[in-house]
C-alpha positions as CSV (number, residue, x, y, z in Angstrom):
1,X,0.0,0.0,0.0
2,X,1.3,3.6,-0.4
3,X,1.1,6.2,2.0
4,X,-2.0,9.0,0.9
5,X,0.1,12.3,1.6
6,X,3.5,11.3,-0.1
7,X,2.6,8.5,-2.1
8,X,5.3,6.7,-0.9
9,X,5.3,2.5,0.9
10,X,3.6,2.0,4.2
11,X,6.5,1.1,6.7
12,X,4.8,1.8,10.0
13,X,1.7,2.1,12.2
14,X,1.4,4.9,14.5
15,X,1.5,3.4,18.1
16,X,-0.6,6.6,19.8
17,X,-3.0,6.2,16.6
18,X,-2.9,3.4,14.8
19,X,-2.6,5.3,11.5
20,X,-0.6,4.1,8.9
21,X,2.7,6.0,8.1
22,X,5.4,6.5,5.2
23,X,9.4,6.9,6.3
24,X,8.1,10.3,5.2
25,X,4.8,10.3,8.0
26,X,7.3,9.0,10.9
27,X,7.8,12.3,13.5
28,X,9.2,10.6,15.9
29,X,10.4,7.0,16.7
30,X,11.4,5.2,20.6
31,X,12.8,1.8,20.2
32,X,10.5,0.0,18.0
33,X,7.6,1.9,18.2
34,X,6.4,5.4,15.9
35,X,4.2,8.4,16.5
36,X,2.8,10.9,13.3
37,X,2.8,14.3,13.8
38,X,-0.5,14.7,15.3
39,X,0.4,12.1,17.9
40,X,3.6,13.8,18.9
41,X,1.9,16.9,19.9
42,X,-0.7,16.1,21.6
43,X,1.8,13.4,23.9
44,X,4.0,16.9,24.2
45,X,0.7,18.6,25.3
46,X,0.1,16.0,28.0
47,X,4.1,15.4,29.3
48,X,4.1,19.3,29.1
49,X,1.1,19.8,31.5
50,X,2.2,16.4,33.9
51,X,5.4,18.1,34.4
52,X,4.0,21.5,35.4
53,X,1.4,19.7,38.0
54,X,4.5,18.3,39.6
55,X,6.8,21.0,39.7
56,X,3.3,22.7,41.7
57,X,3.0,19.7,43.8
58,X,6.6,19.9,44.8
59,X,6.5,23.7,45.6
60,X,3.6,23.4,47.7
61,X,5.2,20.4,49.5
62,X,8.1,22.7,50.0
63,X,6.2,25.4,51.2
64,X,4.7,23.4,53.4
65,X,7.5,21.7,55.0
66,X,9.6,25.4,55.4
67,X,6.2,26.3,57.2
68,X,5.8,23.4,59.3
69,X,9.6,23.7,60.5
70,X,8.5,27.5,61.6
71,X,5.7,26.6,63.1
72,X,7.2,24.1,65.0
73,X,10.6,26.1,65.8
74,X,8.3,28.5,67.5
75,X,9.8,31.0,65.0
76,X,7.5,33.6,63.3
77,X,7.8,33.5,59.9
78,X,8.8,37.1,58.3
């Protein structure tokens, strides 16, 4: 079969997807497995958004833990 955009042979299946891919199609490859275009985004979307929830999580568990060690110091916090 050939590939629709670039009329070239079907090598691949995009693993997010399913959709069928040209060497052309392939965005980006880990081990044996392939993601189109499309794909790619959207998993940098999601990675992008997971990282910045647990850089947040981590602050407000810092913050927490420098408060706690005031409040238990019996220091005031400035």
């Amino acid at each position: 079969m050939r590939c629709s955009q670039h009329g070239k042979d079907l090598i691949a299946v995009c693993t997010w997807c399913g959709k069928q891919m040209c060497k052309l199609c392939i965005k980006k490859t880990d081990g044996k497995k392939a993601y189109c275009a499309q794909c790619v985004a959207q998993i940098g979307d999601m990675l992008q958004k997971k990282q910045i929830e647990t850089i947040r999580k981590e602050d407000a568990a810092e913050k927490k833990q420098t408060t706690d060690y005031f409040n238990f110091s019996g220091l005031k916090r400035p």
